[in-house]
Backbone as numpy.savetxt, mean C-alpha at the origin, in Angstrom:
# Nx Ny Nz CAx CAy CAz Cx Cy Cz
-39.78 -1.63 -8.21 -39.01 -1.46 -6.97 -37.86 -2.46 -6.90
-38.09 -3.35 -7.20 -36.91 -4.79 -7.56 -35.84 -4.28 -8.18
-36.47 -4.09 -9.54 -35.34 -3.44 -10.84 -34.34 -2.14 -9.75
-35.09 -1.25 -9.52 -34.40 -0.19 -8.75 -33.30 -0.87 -7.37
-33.93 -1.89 -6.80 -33.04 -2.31 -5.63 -31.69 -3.35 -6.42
-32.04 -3.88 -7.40 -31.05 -4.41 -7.94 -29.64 -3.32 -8.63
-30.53 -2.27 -9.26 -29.17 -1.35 -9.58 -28.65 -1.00 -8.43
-29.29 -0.38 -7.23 -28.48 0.15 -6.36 -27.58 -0.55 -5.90
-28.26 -1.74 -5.62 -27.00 -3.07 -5.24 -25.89 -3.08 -5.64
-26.07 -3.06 -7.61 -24.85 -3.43 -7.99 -23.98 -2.11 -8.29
-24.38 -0.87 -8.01 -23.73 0.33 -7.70 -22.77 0.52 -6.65
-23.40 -0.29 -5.84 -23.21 -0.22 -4.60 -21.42 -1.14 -4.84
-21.64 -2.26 -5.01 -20.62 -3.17 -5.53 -19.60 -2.45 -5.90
-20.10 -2.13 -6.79 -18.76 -0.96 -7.99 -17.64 -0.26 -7.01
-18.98 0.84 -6.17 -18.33 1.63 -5.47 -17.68 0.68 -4.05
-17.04 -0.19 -3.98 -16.81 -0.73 -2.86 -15.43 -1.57 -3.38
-15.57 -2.04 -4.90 -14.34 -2.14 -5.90 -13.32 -1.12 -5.41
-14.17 0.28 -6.20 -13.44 1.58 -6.46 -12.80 2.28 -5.07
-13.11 1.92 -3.69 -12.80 1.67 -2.60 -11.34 1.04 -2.67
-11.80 -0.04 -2.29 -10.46 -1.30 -2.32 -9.31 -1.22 -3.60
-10.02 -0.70 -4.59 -8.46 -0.17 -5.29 -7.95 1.07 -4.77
-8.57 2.02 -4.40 -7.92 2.87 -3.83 -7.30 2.97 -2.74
-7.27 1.74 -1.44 -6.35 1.66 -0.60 -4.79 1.95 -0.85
-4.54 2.25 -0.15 -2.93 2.52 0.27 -2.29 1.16 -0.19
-0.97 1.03 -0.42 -0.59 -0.02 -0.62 0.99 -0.01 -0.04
1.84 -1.07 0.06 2.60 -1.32 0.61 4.35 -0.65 -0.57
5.02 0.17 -0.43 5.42 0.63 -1.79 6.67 0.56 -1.07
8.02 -0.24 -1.85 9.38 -0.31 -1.19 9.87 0.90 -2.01
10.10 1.87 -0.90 10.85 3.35 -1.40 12.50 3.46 -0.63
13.47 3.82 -1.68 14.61 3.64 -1.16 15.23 4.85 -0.12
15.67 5.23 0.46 15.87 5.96 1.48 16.68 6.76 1.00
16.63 7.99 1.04 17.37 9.51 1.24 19.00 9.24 1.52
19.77 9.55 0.40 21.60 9.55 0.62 21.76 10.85 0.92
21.29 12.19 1.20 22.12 13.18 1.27 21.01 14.03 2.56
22.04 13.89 3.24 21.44 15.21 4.69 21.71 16.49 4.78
21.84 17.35 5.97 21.76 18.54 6.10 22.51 18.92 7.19
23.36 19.41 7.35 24.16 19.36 8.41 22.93 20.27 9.76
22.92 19.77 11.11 22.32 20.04 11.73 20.28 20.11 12.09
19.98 19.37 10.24 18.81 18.99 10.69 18.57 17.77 10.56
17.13 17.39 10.84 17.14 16.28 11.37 17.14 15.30 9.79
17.29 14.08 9.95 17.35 13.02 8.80 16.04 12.22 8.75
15.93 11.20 7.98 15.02 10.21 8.13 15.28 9.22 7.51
15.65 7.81 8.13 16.70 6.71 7.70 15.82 5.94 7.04
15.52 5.39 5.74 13.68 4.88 5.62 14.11 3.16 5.20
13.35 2.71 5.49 13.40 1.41 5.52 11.99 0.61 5.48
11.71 0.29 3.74 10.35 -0.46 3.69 10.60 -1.97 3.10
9.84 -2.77 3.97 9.92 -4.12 3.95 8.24 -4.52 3.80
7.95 -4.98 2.83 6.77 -5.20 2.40 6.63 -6.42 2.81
5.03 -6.54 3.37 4.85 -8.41 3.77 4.06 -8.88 2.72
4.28 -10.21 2.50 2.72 -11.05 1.90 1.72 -11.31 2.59
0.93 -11.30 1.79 -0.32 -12.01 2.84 -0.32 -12.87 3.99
0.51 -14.02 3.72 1.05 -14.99 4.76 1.91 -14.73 6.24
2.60 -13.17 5.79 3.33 -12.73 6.93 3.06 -12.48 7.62
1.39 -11.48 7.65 0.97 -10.41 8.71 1.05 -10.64 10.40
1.07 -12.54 9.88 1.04 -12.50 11.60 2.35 -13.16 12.10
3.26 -12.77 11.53 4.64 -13.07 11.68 5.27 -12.07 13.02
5.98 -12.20 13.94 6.96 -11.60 15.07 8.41 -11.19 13.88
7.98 -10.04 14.25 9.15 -8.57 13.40 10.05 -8.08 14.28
11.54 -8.45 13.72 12.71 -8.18 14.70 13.35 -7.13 13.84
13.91 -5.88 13.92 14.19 -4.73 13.55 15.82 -4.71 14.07
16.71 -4.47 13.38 17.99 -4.07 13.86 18.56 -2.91 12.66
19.20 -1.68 13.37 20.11 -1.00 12.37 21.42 -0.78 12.75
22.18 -0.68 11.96 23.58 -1.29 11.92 24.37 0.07 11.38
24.96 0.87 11.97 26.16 1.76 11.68 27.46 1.85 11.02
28.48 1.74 9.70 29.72 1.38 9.92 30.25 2.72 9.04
31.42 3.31 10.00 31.58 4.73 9.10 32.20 4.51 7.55
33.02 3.28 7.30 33.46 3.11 6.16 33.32 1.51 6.01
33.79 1.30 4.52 33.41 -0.31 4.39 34.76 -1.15 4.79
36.01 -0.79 5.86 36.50 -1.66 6.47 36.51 -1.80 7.78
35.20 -1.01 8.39 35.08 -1.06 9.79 33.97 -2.26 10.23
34.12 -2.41 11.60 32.88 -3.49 12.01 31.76 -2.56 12.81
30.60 -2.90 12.10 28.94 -2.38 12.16 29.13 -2.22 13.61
28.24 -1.13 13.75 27.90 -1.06 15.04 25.91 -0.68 15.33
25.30 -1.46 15.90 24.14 -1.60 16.15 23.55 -0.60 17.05
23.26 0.33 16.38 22.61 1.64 16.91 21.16 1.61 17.32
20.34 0.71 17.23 18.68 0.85 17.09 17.78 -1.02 17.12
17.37 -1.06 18.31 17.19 -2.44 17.72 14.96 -2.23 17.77
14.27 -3.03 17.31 12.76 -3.11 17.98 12.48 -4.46 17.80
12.49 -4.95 18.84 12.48 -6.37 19.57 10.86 -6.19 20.18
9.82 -7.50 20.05 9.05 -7.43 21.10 8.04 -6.75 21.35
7.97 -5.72 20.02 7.00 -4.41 20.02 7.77 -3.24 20.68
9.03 -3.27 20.81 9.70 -2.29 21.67 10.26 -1.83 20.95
10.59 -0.72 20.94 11.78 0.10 19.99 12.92 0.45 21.24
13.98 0.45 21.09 15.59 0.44 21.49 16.46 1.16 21.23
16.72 2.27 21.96 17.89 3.19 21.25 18.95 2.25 22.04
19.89 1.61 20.85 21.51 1.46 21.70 21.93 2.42 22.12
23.33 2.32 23.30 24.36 2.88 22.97 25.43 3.27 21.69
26.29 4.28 22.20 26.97 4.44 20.99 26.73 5.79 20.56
27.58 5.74 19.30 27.40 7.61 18.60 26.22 8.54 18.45
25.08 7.48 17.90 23.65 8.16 18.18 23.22 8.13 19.33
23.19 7.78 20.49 22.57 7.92 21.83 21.95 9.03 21.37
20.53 8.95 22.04 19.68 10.22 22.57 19.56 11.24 20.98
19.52 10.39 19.50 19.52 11.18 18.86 19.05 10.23 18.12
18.54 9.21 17.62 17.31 8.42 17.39 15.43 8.46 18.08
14.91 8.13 17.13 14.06 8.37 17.22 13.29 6.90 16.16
12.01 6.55 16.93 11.35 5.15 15.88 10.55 6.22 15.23
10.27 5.96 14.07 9.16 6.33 12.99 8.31 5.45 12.11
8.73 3.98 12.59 8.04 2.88 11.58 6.78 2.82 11.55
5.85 2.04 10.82 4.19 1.93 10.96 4.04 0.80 12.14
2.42 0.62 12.02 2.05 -0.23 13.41 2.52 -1.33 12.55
2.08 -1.54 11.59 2.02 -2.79 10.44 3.66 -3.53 10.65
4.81 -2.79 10.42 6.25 -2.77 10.27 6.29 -3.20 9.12
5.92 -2.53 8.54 6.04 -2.99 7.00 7.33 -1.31 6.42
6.97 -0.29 7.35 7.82 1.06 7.46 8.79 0.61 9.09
9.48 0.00 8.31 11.23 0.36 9.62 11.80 1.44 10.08
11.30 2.54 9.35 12.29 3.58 9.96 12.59 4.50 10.85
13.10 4.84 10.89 14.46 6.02 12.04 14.71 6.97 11.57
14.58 8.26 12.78 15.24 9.22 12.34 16.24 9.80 12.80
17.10 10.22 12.21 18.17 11.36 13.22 17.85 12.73 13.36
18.00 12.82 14.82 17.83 14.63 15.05 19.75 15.21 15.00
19.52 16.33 14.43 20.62 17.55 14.16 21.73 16.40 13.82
21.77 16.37 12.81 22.50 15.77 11.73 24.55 16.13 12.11
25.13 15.37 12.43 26.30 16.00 12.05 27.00 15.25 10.81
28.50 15.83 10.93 29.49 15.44 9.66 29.80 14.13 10.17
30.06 13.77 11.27 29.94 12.20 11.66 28.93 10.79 11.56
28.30 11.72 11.01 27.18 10.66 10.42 26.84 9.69 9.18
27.93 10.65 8.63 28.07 10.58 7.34 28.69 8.74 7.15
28.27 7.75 6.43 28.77 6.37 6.48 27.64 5.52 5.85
27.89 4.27 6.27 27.23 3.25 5.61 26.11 3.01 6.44
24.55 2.89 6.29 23.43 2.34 7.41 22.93 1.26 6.66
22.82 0.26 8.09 22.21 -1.12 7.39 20.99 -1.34 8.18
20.18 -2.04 7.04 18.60 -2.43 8.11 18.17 -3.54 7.93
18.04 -4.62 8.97 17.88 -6.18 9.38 16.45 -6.33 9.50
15.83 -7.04 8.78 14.21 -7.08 9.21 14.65 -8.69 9.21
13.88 -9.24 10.46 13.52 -10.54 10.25 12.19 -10.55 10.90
11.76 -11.96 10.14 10.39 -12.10 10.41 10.19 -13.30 10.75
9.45 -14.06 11.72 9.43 -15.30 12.73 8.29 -15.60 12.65
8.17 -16.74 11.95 6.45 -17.86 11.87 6.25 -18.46 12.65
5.16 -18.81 13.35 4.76 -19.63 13.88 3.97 -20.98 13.64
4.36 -21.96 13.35 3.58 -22.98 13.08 3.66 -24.57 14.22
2.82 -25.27 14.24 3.01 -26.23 14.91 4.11 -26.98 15.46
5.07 -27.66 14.76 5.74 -28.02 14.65 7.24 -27.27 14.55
7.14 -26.27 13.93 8.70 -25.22 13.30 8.34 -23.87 13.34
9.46 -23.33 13.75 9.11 -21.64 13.57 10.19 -21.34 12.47
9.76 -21.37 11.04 10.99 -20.90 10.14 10.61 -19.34 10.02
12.41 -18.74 9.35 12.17 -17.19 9.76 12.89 -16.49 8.32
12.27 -15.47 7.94 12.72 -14.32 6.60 13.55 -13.37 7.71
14.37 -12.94 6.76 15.56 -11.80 6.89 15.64 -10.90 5.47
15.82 -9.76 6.03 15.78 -9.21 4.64 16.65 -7.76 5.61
17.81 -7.55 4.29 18.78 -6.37 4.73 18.73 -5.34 3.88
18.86 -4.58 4.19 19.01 -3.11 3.06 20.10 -1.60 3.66
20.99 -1.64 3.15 21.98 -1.20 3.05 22.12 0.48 2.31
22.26 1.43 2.73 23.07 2.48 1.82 23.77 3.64 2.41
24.26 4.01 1.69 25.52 5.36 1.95 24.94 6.58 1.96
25.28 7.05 3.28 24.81 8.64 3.61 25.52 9.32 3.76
25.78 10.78 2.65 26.27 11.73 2.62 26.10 12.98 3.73
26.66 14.30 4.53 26.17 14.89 5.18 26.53 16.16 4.63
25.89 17.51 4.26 26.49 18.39 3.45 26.34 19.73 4.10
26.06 20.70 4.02 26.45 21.75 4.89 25.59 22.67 4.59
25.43 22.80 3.49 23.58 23.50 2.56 22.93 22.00 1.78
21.81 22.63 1.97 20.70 21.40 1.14 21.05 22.18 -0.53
20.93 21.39 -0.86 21.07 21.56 -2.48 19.66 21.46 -3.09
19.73 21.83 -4.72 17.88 21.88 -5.24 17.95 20.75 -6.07
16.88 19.86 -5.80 16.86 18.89 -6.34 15.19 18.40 -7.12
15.34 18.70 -8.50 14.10 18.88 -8.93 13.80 17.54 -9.10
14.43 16.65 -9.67 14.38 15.32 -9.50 12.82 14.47 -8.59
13.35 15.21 -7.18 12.19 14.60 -6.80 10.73 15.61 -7.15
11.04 16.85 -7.07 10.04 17.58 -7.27 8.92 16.61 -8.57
9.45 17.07 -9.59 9.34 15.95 -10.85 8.43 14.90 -10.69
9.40 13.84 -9.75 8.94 12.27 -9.40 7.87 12.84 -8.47
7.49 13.75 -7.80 6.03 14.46 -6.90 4.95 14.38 -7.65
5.69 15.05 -8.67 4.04 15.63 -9.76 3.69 14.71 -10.52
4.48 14.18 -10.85 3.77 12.62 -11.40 3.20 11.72 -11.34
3.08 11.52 -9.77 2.87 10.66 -9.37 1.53 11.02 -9.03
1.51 12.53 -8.37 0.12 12.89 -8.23 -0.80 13.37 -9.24
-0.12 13.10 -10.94 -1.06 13.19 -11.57 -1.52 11.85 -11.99
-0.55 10.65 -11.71 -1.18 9.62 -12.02 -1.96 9.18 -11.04
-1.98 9.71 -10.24 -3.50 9.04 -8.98 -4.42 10.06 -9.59
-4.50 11.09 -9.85 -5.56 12.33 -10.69 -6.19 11.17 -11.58
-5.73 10.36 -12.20 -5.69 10.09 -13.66 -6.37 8.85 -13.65
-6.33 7.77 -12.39 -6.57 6.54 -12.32 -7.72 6.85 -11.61
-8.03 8.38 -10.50 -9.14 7.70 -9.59 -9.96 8.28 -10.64
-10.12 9.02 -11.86 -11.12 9.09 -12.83 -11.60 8.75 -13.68
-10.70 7.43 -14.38 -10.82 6.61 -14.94 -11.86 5.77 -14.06
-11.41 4.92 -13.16 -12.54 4.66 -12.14 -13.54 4.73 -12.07
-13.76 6.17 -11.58 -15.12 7.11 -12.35 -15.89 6.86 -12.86
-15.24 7.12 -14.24 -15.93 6.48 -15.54 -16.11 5.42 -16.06
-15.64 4.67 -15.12 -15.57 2.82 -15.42 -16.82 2.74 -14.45
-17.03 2.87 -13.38 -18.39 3.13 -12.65 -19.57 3.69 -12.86
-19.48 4.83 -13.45 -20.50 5.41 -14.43 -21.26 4.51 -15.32
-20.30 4.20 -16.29 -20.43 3.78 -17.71 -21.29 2.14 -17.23
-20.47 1.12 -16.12 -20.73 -0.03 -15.93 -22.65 0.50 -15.10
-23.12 1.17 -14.39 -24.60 2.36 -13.78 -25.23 2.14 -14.82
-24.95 2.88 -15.89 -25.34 3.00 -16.65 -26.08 1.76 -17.58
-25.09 0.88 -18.05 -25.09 -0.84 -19.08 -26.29 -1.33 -18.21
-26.37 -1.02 -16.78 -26.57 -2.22 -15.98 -28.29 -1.44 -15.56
-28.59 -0.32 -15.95 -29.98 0.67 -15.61 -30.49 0.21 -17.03
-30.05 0.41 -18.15 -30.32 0.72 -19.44 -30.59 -1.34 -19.96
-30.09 -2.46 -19.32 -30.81 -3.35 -19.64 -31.79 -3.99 -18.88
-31.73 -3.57 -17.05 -32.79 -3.60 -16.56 -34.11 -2.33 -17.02
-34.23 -1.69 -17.95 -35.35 -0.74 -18.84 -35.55 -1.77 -19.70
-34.83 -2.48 -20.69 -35.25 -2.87 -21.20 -35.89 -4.74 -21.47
-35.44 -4.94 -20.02 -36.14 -6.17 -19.47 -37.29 -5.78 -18.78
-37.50 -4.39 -18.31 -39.01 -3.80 -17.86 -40.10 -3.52 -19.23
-39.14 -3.15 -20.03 -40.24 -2.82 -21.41 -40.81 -4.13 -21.98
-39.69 -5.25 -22.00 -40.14 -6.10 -22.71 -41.42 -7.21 -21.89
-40.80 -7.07 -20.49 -42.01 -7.47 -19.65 -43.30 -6.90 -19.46
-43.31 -5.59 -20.13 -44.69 -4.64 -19.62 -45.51 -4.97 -21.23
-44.90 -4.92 -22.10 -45.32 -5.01 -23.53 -46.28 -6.69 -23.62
-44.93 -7.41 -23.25 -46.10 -8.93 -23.17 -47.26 -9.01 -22.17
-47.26 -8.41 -20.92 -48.10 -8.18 -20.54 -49.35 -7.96 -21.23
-49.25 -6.64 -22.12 -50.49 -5.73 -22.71 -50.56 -6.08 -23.81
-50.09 -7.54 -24.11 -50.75 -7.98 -25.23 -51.77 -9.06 -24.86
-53.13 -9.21 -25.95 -54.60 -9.69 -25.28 -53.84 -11.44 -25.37
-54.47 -11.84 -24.14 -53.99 -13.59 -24.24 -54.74 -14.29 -24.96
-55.18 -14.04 -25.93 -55.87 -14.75 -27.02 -54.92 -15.01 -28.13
-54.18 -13.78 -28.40 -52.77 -13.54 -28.85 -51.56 -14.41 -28.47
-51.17 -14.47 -27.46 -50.07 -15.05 -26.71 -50.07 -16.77 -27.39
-49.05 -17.08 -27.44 -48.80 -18.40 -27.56 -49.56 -19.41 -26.73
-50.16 -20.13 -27.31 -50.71 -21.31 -26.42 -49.98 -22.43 -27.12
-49.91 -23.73 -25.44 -49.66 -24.78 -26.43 -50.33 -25.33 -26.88
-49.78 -26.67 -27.97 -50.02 -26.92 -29.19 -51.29 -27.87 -28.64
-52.27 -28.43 -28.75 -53.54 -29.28 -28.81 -53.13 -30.74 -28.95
-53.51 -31.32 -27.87 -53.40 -33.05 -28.14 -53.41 -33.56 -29.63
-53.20 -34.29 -30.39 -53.89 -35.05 -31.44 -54.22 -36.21 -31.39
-55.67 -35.91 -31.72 -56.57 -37.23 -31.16 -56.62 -38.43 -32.51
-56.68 -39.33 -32.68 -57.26 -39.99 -33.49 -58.96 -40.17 -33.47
């Protein structure tokens, strides 16, 4: 009953590994350059934390400029746990989409026009708290959005889809079999720490090693 509670244990282990690698993870994906005239967009913005950040105060700003000799204009701010539509060209055509985490910044636009078309910038800062000092990360990310009038076919990503979902196919079965195989090592030498214990057993103790006898003079 031992032997048996010990494999399950360490089964148990494995599968709790094979768990925790399979979490979600934090993945900086670059954001979509080409829209659709009249549908909606999605402005993406991933800012990954360290461990150390999580409990950092996350200040969110996005920044508008139709060409690169104009001055930005601040369309979107989330201050405070609040999300903020500015004034300005997007009024009433923003929308927040980020995670609870803010580790996902992003925004979307509803019904896309040809005026949209320009440079979007995205301000993450992040604010520590410590005794003495509150020092703070900034991190910007910048790119150029096209607006077009038909969606075009773009296998590209199709492609970068299937790949990706065959390499999660590929890793959670490996896994698998790394779990299996480790069941297995770990049943197959607790058998044979049961055999070798049942065997000395059923041998007569007349047999068995005794120790060696005083020597007397």
């Amino acid at each position: 009953m031992l032997t048996q509670s010990r494999v399950h244990l360490q089964a148990l282990v494995l599968l709790i590994v094979l768990v925790r690698l399979s979490r979600p993870v934090c993945v900086d994906v670059p954001s979509d350059t080409e829209a659709v005239l009249g549908k909606p967009m999605m402005l993406t913005c991933i800012s990954c934390m360290r461990r150390e950040e999580v409990r950092a105060k996350t200040h969110v700003d996005w920044f508008y400029l139709p060409n690169e000799s104009s001055p930005r204009i601040n369309i979107y701010k989330y201050v405070e746990d609040i999300p903020k539509e500015m004034d300005g060209p997007f009024k009433g055509r923003l929308t927040w989409n980020g995670s609870q985490d803010l580790q996902d910044v992003s925004i979307q636009i509803t019904n896309v026009t040809f005026n949209d078309s320009g440079i979007y910038e995205c301000l993450v800062v992040r604010q520590f708290e410590f005794d003495f000092f509150t020092p703070s990360v900034s991190i910007s990310k910048n790119f150029t959005l096209n607006v077009r009038e038909k969606a075009g076919e773009d296998t590209t990503a199709l492609y970068s889809e299937i790949t990706m979902y065959m390499l999660l196919v590929f890793l959670t079965l490996w896994l698998l079999v790394e779990m299996v195989y480790c069941y297995r090592k770990i049943s197959k030498s607790e058998e044979q720490a049961q055999d070798t214990a049942t065997n000395y057993l059923a041998i007569p103790s007349e047999q068995k090693d005794n120790p060696a006898a005083p020597v007397t003079e």
